[in-house]
C-alpha positions in Angstrom: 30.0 21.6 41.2 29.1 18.0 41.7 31.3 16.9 38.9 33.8 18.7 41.2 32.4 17.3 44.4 31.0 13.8 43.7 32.9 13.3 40.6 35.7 11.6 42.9 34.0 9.0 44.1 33.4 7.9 41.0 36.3 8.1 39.6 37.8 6.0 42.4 37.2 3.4 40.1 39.9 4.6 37.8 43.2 3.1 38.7 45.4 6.0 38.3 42.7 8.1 39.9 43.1 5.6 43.2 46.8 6.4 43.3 46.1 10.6 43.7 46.5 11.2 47.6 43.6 13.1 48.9 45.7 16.5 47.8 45.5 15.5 44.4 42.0 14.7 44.5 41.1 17.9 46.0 43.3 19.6 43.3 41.5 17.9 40.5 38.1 19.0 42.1 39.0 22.1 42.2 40.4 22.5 38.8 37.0 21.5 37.6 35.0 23.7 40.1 37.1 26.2 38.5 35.4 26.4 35.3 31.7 26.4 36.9 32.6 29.6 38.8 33.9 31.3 35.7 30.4 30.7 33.8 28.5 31.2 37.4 30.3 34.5 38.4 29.2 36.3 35.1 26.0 34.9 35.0 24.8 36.3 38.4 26.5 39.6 38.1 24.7 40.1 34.6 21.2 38.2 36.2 21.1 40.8 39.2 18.8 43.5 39.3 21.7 45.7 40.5 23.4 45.4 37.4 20.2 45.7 35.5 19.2 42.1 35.3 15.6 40.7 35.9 16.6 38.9 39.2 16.9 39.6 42.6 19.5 38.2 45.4 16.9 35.6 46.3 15.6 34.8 43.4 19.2 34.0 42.0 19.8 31.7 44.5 17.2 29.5 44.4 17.6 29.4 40.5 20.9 28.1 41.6 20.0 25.6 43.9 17.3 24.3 41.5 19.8 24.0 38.8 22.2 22.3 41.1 20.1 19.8 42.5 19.0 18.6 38.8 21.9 18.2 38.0 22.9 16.3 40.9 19.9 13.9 40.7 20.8 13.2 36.9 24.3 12.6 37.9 23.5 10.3 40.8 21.0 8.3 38.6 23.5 7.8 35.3 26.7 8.0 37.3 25.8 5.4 40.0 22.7 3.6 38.6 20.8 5.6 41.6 17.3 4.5 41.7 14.4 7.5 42.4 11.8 6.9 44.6 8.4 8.3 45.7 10.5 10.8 48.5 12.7 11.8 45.5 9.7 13.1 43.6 8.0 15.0 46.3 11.6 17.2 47.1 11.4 18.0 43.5 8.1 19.3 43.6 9.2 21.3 46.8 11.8 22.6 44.6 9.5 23.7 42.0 7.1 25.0 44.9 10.2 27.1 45.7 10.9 28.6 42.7 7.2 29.6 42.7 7.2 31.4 46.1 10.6 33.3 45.3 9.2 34.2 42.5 5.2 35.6 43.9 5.3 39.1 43.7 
């Protein structure tokens, strides 16, 4: 999803990506948005304890979140030379805090 929803902005640089109208870049986001949700769908429908997976509701969100937010920060730092900081470090280690919480029995 941030390929799909940051990706754009990036890609502004592109000339024939500054030509789309804002319908076209919307398209383009969500023909790549598209394929995340066919890997994500499956993945939390075979994670959820319901379907006899290890994880509950909560538990598969946060993963998600975690997961997204890496990304994210990886993508911000190679994509657009980003800089992290001392703040950027401490919502990461809320993140991981999180993870920990959801995951206390």
């Amino acid at each position: 999803m941030t390929l799909a929803w940051y990706g754009h902005l990036k890609m502004a640089e592109m000339k024939w990506f500054q030509h789309l109208p804002l319908i076209g870049v919307i398209l383009f986001s969500w023909g790549i948005a598209f394929f995340e949700y066919c890997l994500q769908v499956p993945a939390n429908r075979l994670g959820f304890v319901g379907n006899g997976g290890p994880f509950n509701l909560m538990q598969l969100k946060i993963i998600q979140e975690v997961i997204t937010l890496t990304v994210f920060i990886l993508f911000s730092v190679v994509a657009f030379r980003m800089h992290l900081r001392w703040n950027h470090f401490v919502a990461a280690m809320l993140m991981i805090m999180a993870v920990y919480f959801v995951f206390k029995q």
